[in-house]
FISEMI-954269 format. One record per atom (N, C-alpha, C): x, y negated, z; residue in three letters. Coordinates in steps of 0.2 Angstrom, whole numbers, plus 5000, padded with zeros to 4 digits. Atoms other than C-alpha are relative to their C-alpha. Example, Ala and Ser with C-alpha at 12.3 -4.5 7.8 and 13.67 -1.06 7.14 Angstrom:
2
500450065000ALA
506250225039ALA
500449945000ALA
499650064999SER
506850055036SER
499649955003SER
END
This chain:
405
500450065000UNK
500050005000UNK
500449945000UNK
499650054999UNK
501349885006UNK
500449984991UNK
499750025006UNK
502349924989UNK
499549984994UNK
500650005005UNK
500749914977UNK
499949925003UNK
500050104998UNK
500449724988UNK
500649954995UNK
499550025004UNK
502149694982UNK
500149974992UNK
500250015009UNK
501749734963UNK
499749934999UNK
500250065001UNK
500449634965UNK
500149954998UNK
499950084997UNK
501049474971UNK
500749984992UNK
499550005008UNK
502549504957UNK
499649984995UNK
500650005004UNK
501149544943UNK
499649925001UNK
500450065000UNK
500149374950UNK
500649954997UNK
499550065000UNK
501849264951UNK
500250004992UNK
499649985006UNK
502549324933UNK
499249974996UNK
500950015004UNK
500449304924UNK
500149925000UNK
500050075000UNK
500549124931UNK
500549964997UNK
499350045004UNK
502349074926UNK
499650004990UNK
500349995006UNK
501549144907UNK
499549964997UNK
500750015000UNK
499949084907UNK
500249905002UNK
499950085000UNK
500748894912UNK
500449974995UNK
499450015005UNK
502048914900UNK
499549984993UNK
500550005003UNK
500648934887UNK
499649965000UNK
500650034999UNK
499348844891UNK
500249925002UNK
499950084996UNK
500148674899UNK
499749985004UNK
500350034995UNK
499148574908UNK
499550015002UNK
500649965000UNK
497748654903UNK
499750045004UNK
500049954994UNK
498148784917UNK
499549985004UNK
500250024993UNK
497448684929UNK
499350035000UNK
500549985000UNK
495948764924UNK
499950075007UNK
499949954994UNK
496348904938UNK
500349975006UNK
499950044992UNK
496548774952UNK
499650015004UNK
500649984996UNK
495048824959UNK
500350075006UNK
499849964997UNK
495648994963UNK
500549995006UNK
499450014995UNK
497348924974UNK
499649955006UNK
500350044994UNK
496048804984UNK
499650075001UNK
500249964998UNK
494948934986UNK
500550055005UNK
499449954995UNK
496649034995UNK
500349945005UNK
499750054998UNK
497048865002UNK
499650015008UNK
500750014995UNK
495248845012UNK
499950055002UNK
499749904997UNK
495549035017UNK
500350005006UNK
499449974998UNK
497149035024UNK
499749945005UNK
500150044995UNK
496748865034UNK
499250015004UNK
500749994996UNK
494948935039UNK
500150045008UNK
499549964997UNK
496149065049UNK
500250005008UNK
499650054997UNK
497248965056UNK
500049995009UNK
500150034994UNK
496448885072UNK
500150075006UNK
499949964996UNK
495649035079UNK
500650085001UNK
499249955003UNK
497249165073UNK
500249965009UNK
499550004995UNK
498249075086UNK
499750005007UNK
500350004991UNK
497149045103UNK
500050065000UNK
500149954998UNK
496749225102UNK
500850045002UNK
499149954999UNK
498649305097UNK
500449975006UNK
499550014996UNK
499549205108UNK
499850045008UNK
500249984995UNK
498349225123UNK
500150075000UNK
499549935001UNK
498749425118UNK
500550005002UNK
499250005002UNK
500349395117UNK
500249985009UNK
500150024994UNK
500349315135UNK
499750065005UNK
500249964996UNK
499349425145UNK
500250085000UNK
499849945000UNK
500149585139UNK
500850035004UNK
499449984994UNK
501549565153UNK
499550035006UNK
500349954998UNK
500149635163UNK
499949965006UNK
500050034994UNK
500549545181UNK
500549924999UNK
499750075001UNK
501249375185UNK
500750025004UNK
499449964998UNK
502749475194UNK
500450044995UNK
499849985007UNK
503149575180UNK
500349954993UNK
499950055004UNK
502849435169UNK
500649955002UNK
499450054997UNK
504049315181UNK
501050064998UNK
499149984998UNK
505649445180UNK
500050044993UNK
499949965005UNK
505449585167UNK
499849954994UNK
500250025005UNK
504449485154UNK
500349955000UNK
499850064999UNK
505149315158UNK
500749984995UNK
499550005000UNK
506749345155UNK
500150034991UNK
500049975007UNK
506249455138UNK
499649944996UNK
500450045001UNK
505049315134UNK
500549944998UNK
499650055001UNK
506449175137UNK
500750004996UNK
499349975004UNK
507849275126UNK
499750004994UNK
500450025007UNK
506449275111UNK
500049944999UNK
500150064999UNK
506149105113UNK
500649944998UNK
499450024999UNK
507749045116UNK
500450024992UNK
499649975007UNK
508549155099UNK
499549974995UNK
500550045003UNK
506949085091UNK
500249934997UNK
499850085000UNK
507348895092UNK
500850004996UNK
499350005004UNK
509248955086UNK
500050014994UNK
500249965006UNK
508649055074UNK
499749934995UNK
500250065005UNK
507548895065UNK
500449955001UNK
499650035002UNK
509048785068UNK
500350014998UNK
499349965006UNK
510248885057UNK
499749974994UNK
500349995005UNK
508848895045UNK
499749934998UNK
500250065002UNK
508348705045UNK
500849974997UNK
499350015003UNK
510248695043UNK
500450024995UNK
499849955007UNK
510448815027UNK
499749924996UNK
500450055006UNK
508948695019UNK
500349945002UNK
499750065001UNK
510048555023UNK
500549984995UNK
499449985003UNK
511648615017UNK
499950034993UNK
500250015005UNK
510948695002UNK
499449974996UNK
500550035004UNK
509548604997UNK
499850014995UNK
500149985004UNK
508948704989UNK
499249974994UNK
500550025004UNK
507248624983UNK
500249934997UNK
499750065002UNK
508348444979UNK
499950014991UNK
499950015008UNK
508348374960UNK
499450024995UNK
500850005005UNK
506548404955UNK
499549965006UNK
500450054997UNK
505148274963UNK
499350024997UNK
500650005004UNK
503448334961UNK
499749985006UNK
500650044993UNK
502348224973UNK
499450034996UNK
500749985001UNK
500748294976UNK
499549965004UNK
500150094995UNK
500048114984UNK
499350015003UNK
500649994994UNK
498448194989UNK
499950035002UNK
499949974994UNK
499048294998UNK
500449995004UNK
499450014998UNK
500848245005UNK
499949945004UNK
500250095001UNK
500448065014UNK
500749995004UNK
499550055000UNK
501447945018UNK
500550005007UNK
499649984993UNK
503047995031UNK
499549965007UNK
500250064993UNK
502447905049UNK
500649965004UNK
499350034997UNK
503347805059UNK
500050075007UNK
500049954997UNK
504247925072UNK
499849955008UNK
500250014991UNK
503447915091UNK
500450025006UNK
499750004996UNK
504847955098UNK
500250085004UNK
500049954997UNK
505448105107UNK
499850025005UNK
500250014992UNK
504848065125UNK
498950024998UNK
500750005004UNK
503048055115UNK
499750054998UNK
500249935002UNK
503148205106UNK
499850065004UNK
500049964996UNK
503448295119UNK
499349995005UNK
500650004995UNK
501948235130UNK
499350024996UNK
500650005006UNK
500848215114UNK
499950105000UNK
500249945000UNK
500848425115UNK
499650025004UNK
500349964995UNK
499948445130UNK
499149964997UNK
500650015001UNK
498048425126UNK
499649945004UNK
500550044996UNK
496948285133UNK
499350035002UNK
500849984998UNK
495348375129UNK
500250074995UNK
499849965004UNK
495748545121UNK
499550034995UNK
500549985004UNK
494148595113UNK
500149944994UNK
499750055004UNK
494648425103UNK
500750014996UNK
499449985003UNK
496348495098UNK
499850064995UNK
500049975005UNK
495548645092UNK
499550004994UNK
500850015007UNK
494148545082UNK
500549974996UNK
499250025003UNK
495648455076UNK
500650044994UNK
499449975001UNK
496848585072UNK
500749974999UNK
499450024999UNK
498348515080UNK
500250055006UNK
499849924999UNK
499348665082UNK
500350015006UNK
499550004994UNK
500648635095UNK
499650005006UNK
500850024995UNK
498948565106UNK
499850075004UNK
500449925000UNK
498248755103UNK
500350035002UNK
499549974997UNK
499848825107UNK
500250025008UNK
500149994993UNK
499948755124UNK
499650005004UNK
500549984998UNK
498248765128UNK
499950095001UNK
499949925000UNK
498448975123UNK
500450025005UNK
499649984994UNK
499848975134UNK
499850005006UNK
500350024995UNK
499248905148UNK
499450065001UNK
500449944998UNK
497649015147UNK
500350085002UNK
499749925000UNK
498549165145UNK
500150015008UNK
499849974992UNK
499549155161UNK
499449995007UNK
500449994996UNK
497949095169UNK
499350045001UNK
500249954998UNK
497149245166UNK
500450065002UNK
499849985000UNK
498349325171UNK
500150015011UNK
499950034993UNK
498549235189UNK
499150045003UNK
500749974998UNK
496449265191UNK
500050075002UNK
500249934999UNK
496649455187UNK
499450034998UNK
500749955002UNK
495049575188UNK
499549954998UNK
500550035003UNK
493949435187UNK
500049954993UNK
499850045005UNK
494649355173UNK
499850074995UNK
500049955007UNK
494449525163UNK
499650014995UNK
500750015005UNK
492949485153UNK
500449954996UNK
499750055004UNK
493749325147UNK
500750034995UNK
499549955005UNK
495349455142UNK
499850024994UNK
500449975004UNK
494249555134UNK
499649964993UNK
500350055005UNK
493349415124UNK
500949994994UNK
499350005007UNK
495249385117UNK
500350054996UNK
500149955003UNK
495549545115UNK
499650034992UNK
500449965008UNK
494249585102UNK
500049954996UNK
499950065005UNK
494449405095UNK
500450014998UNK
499349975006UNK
496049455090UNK
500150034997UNK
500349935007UNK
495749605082UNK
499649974995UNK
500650025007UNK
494249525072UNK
500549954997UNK
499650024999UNK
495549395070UNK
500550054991UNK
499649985005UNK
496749515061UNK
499850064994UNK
500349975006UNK
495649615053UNK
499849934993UNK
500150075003UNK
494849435045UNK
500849994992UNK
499450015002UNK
496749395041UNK
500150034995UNK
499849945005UNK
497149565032UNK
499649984996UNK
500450025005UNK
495649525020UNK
500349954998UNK
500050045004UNK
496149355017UNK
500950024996UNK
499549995003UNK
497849415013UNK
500150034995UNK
499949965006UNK
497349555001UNK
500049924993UNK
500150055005UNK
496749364990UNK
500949964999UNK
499750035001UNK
498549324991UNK
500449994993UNK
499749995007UNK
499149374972UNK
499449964995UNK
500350035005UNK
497549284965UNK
500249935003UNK
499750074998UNK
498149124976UNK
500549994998UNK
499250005003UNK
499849124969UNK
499849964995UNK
500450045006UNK
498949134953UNK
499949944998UNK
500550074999UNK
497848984956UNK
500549955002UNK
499450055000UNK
499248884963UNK
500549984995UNK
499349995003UNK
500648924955UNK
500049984990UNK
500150025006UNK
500048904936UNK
500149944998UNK
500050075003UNK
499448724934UNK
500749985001UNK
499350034995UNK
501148694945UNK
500450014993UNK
499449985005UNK
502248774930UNK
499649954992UNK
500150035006UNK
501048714916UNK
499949925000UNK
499950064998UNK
501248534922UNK
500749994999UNK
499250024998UNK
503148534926UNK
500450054995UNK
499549965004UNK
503848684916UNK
500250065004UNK
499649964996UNK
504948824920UNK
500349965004UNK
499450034992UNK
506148714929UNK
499850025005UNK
500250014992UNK
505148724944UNK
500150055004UNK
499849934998UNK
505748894947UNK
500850045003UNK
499349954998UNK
507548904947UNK
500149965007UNK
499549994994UNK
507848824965UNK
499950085003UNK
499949934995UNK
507248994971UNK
500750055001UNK
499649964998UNK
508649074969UNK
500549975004UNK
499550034996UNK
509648964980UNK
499750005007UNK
500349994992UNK
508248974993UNK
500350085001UNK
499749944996UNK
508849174993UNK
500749995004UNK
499450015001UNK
510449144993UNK
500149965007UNK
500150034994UNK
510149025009UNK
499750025006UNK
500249954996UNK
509049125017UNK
500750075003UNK
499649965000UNK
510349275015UNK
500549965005UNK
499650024995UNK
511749155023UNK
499950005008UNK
500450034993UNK
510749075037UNK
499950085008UNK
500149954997UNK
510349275041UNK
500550035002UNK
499449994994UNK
512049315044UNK
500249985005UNK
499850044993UNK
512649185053UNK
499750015006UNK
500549994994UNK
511149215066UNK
500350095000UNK
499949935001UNK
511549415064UNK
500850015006UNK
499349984997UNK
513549405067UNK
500249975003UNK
499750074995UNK
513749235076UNK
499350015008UNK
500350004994UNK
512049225089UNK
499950105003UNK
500349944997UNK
511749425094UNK
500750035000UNK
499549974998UNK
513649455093UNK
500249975008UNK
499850064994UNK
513949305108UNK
499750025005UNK
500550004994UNK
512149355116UNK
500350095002UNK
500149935000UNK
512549555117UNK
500850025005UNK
499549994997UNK
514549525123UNK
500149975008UNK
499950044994UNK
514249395135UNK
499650015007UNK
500649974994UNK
512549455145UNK
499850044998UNK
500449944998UNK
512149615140UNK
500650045001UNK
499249974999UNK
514349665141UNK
500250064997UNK
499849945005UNK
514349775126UNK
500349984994UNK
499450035007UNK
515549775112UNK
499449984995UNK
500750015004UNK
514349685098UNK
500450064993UNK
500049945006UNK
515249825084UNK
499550054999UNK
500749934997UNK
514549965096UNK
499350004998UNK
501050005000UNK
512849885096UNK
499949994993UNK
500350005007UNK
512749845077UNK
500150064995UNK
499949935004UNK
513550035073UNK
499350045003UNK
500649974998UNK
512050095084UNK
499549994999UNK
500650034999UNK
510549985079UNK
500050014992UNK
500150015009UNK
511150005059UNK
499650044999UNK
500749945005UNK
509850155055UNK
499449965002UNK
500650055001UNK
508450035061UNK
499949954996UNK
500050065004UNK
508949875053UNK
499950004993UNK
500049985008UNK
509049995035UNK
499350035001UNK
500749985000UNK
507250055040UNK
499749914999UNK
500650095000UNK
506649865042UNK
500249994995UNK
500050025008UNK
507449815025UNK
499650034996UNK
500249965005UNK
506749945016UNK
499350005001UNK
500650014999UNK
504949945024UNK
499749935002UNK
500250054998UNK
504949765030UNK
499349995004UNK
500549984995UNK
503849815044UNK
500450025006UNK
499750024994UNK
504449785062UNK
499750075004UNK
500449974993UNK
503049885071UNK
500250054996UNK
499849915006UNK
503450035057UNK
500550025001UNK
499650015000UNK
505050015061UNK
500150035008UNK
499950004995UNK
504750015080UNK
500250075001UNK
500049934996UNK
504850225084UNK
500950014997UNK
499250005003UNK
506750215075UNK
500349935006UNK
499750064997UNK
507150045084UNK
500350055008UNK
500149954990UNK
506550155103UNK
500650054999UNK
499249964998UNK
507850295098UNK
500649965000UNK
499450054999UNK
509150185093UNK
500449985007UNK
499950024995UNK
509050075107UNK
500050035007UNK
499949974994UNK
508950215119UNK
500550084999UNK
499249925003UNK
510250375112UNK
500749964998UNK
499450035003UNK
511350255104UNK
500449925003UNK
499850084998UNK
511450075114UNK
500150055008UNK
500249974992UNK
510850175131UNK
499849965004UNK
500750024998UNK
509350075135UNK
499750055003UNK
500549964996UNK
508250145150UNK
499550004995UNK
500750005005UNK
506450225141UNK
499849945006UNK
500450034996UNK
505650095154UNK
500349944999UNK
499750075002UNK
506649935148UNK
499950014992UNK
500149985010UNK
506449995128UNK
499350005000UNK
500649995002UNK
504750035130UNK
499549935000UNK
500450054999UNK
504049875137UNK
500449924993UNK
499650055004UNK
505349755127UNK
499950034993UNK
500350025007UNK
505349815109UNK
499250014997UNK
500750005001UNK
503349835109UNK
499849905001UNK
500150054998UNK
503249665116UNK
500549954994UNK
499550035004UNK
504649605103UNK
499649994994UNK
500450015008UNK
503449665088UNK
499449945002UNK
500550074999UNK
502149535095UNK
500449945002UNK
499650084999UNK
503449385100UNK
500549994996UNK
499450015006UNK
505149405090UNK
500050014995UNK
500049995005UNK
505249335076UNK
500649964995UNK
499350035003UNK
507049265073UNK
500149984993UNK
499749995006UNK
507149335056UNK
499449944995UNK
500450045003UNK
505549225051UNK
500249945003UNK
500050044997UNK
506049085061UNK
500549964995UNK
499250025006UNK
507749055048UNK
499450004995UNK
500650015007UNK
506249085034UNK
499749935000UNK
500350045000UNK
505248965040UNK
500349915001UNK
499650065001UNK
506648825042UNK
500449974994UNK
499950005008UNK
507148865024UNK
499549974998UNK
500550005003UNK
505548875017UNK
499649905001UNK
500350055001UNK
504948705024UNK
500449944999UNK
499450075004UNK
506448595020UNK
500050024992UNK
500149975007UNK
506248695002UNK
499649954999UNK
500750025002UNK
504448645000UNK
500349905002UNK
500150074998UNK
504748455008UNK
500649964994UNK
499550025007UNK
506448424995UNK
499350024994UNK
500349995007UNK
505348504982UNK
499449954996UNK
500850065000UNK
503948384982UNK
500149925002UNK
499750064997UNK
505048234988UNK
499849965004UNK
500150044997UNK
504648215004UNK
500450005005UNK
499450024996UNK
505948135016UNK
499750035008UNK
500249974994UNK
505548245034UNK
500749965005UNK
499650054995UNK
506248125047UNK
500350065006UNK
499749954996UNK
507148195065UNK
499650035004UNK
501049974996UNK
505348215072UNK
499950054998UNK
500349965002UNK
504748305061UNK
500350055000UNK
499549924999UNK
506148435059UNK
500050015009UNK
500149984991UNK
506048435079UNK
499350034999UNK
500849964999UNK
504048485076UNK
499950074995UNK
499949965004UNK
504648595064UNK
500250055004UNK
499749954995UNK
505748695076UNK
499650005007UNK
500449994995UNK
504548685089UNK
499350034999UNK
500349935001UNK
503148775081UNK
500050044997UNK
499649945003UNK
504048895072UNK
500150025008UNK
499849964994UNK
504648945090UNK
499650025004UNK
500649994995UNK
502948925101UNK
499550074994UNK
500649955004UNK
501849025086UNK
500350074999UNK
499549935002UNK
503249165085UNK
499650045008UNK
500449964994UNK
502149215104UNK
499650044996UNK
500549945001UNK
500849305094UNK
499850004992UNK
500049965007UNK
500949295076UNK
500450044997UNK
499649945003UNK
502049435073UNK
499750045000UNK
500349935000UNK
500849545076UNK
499649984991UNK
500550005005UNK
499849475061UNK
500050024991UNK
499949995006UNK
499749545045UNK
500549954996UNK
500050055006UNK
500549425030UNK
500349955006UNK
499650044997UNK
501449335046UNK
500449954999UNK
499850045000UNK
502649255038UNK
499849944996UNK
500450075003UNK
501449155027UNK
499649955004UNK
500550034997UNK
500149125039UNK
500449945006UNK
499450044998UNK
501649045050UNK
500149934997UNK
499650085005UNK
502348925036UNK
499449964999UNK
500550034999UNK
500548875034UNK
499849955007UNK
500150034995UNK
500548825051UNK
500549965002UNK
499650055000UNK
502248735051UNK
499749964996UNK
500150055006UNK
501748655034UNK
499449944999UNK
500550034998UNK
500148585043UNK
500349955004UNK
499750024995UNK
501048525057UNK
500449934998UNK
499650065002UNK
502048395047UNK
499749974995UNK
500250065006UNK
501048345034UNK
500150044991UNK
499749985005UNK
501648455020UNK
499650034994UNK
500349995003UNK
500948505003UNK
499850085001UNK
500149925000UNK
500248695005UNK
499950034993UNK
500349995008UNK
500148704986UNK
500950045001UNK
499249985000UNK
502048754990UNK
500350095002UNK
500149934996UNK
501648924998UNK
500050034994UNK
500049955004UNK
501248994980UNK
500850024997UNK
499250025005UNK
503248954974UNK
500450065004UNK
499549934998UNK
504049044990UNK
499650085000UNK
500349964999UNK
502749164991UNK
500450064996UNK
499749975007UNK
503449224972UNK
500650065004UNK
499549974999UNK
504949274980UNK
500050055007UNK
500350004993UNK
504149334997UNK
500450085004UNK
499849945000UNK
504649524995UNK
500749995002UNK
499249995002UNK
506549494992UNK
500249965010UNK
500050054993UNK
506449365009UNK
499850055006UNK
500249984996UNK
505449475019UNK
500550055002UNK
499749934996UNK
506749615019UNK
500649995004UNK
499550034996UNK
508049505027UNK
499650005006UNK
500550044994UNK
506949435039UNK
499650035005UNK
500149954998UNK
506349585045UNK
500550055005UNK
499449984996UNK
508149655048UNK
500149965006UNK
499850054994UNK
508449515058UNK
499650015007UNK
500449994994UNK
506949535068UNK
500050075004UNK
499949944997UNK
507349715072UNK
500750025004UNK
499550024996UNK
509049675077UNK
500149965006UNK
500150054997UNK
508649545087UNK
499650045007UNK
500349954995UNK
507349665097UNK
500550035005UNK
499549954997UNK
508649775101UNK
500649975004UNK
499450034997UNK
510049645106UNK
499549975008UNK
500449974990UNK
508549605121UNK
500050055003UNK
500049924995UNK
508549775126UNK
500549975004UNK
499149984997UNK
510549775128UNK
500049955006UNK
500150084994UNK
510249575138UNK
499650025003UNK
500750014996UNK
508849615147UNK
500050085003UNK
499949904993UNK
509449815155UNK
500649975003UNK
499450014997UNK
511149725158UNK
499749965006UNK
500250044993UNK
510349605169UNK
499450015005UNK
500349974995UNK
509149725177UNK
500650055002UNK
499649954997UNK
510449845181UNK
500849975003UNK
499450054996UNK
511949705186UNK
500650044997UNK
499349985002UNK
513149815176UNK
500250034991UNK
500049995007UNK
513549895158UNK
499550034999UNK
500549985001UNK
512349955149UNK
500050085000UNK
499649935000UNK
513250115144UNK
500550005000UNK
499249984998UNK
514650155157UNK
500550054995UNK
499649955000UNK
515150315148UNK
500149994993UNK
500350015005UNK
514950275130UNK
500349944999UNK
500250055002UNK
514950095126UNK
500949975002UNK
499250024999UNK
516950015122UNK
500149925004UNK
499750044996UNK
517449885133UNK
500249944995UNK
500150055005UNK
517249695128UNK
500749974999UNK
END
């Protein structure tokens, strides 16, 4: 299924390039179908995140649990997360990759703002009225609104479990909802991606290969530079050991580009191969697949300096600040979501103002991105286990085994 989506989105991306080439301007006559996928994807949106996150939250179980075991796993995701999209806002700087083509889309892109400062921004997240944030859909708003709820179902406990239970099955309907709208993602390509080509031409296609190419770098660097520093320094294992030991999961996640698929490979690894307790593996990489998402976090830092060069909009230091901060906060509960790393860029590409006509362009390439982005994420799982058994056990991970740093 996953490789037939693939075809698909191939087959839409290739139809459209054709079909713009041919026809010119005239394309536009399939713009319908890309806002039809536009008005979809944002119908999604709002409720997708209150429920996932609050998931995503209450699944440390107790506020004991959640303060040391979860905390600790929770503020190591977190923390790699925000590094993770400062590499990758830092790739899209350095290569620039969407530079040297200007296609303003003026009704949709508006006019930068002035910035409010960082003391501002920072206050402006917390909600004044939250039911107004989420009539609104300001994301960060909803963010720490879900947060907050979460751990306050959490503190309540048994009396609160109705209210779980409401998010519970909101999530689910939720992800089901999503997976439909995602099967429409090869006609929204389509729909987008056309008029776009038979307007502008092919040009509009070759940055892509430099967004690989940037992507790929951004992925090492996070790979060999943060999870080698995090794994030698607090988890006190050779970082070779650990990437000789995690590499048969990493070539499972390339090739299926499926974390949670990927999860029963990850569990041996990180407990035959690294020497993870089953009771630090079991809670941490299950929990990883719903919150770490390092590998889409460099995605999303690419993707939206791409789309913003592409379109010629100048994203000031705020904004790349609100860029890196909800790619880090939504990484709490959209991993679990089908089409993740669209539904995400969606949600960054709101957050600042950005054209979402731009999603059909990375999309194209979506396959070849995903399978990096995916290894990452399942390296990254595993470099928590190594951190997070070293600092419940106050010692090496594996005495007998594991080569000295």
């Amino acid at each position: 299924m996953k490789k037939n989506f693939g075809l698909q989105i191939a087959v839409a991306f290739i139809l459209a390039v054709v079909v713009g080439v041919i026809m010119g301007e005239r394309a536009s006559f399939v713009q319908p179908l890309g806002d039809l996928f536009l008005r979809l994807i944002k119908f999604i949106i709002v409720p997708l995140i209150l429920s996932t996150i609050v998931v995503g939250i209450t699944s440390a179980g107790d506020m004991k649990k959640l303060s040391r075991l979860g905390g600790k796993t929770i503020a190591y995701y977190l923390l790699t997360s925000l590094i993770a999209v400062s590499i990758g806002l830092g790739a899209g700087v350095v290569f620039s990759p969407g530079s040297g083509l200007d296609i303003t889309l003026s009704e949709t892109a508006a006019e930068p703002k002035e910035s409010p400062g960082v003391i501002n921004t920072l206050l402006n997240i917390i909600p004044t009225n939250p039911v107004e944030s989420l009539a609104t859909g300001s994301v960060l708003q909803i963010i720490f609104f879900a947060i907050f709820l979460g751990i306050g179902i959490i503190i309540v406990g048994e009396k609160a479990t109705p209210v779980l239970h409401f998010f519970e099955g909101l999530s689910e309907v939720m992800y089901k909802i999503t997976a439909i709208v995602m099967k429409l993602v090869p006609i929204g390509i389509f729909g987008l991606l056309a008029p776009i080509v038979g307007t502008y031409g092919v040009s509009v296609l070759l940055p892509l290969i430099k967004v690989i190419i940037a992507m790929a770098v951004a992925a090492i660097i996070h790979v060999v530079f943060v999870y080698s520093l995090a794994v030698k320094s607090f988890g006190k294992m050779n970082p070779l050991y650990f990437f000789k030991g995690i590499s048969p999961a990493a070539a499972v996640a390339f090739s299926t580009c499926s974390s949670s698929g990927t999860l029963p490979v990850t569990m041996k690894n990180t407990q035959e191969n690294l020497g993870v307790s089953k009771e630090t593996s079991s809670f941490i990489l299950p929990l990883g697949a719903t919150v770490n998402m390092d590998g889409t976090a460099i995605y999303l830092g690419i993707a939206t300096l791409f789309i913003a060069q592409y379109f010629g909009v100048d994203l000031s230091f705020m904004q790349m600040l609100m860029v890196a901060l909800v790619a880090t906060l939504a990484s709490i509960g959209a991993a679990g979501v089908p089409g993740a790393g669209m539904v995400m860029l969606t949600m960054v590409l709101t957050s600042v103002n950005l054209p979402l006509e731009g999603i059909a362009l990375i999309a194209g390439i979506d396959r070849v991105l995903d399978m990096m982005r995916t290894s990452v994420n399942v390296i990254g799982d595993a470099s928590a286990c190594v951190v997070v058994e070293n600092s419940e056990r106050n010692s090496t991970v594996v005495p007998d085994n594991s080569q000295p740093v």
